[in-house]
C-alpha positions as CSV (number, residue, x, y, z in Angstrom):
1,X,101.9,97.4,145.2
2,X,100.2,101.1,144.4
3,X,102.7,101.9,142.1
4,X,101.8,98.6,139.8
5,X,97.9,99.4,140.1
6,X,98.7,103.0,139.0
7,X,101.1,101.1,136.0
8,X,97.8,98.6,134.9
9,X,95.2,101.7,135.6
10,X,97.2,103.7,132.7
11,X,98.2,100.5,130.3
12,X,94.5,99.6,130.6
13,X,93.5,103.7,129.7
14,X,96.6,103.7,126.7
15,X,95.2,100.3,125.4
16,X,91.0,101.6,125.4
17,X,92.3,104.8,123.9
18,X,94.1,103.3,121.0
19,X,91.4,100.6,120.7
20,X,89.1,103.5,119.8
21,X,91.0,105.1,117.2
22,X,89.5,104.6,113.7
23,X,91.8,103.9,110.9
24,X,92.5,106.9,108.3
25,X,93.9,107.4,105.8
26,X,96.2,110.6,104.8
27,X,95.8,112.0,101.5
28,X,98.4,111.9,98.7
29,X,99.3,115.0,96.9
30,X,97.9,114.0,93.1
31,X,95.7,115.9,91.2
32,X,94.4,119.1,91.8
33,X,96.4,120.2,94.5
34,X,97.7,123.4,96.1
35,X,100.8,123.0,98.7
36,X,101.1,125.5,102.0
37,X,104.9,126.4,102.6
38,X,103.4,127.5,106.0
39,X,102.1,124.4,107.4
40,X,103.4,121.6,104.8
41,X,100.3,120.4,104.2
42,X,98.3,120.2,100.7
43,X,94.6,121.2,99.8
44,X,93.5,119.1,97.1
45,X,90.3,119.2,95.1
46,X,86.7,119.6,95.9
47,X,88.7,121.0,99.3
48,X,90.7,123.5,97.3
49,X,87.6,124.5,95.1
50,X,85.9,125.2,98.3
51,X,88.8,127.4,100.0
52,X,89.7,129.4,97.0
53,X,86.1,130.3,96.3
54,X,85.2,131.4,99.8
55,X,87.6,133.4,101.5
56,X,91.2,130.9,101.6
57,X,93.3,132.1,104.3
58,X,91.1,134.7,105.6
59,X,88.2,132.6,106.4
60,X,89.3,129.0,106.8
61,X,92.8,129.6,107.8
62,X,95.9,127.2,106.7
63,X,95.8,123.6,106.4
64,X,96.8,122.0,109.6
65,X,96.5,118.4,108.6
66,X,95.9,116.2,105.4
67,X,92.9,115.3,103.8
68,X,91.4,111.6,105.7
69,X,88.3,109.2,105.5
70,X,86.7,109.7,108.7
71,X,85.5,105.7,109.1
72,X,83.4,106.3,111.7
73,X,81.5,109.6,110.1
74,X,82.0,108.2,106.6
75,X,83.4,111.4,105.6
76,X,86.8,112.9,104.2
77,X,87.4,115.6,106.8
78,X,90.6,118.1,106.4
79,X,91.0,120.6,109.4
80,X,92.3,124.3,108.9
81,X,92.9,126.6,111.5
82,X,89.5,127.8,111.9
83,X,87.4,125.5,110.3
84,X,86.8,121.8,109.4
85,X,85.5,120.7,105.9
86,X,84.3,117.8,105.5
């Protein structure tokens, strides 16, 4: 009897938790774009103006995921290691 509580306490925490998730949408390399051999990732426009003109790798770090449309900011968001752009 616990051990099926504990089962329906984490289902029920798995199924809030990907309930909350808002939908994104990963970037496709076209257009402006400059690709990171270290992390496999792209930087891609206004992002890439922005990185080259204000320190790249020194400041901001490598690209650690893809550009997305942040639904619930209404932002495109693309983290680096030490920094978010959005």
């Amino acid at each position: 009897m616990r051990s099926i509580r504990s089962l329906l306490v984490v289902t029920t925490v798995a199924v809030v938790l990907l309930g909350s998730v808002s939908a994104t949408y990963a970037q496709t390399p076209a257009g402006n774009c400059r690709y990171f051999v270290e992390t496999g990732y792209y930087v891609c426009d206004e992002f890439r103006e922005f990185y080259e003109t204000r320190g790249e790798s020194e400041i901001f770090g490598y690209p650690l995921t893809a550009a997305y449309d942040d639904s619930g900011l209404g932002l495109r968001v693309q983290y680096f290691q030490r920094a978010r752009m959005e």
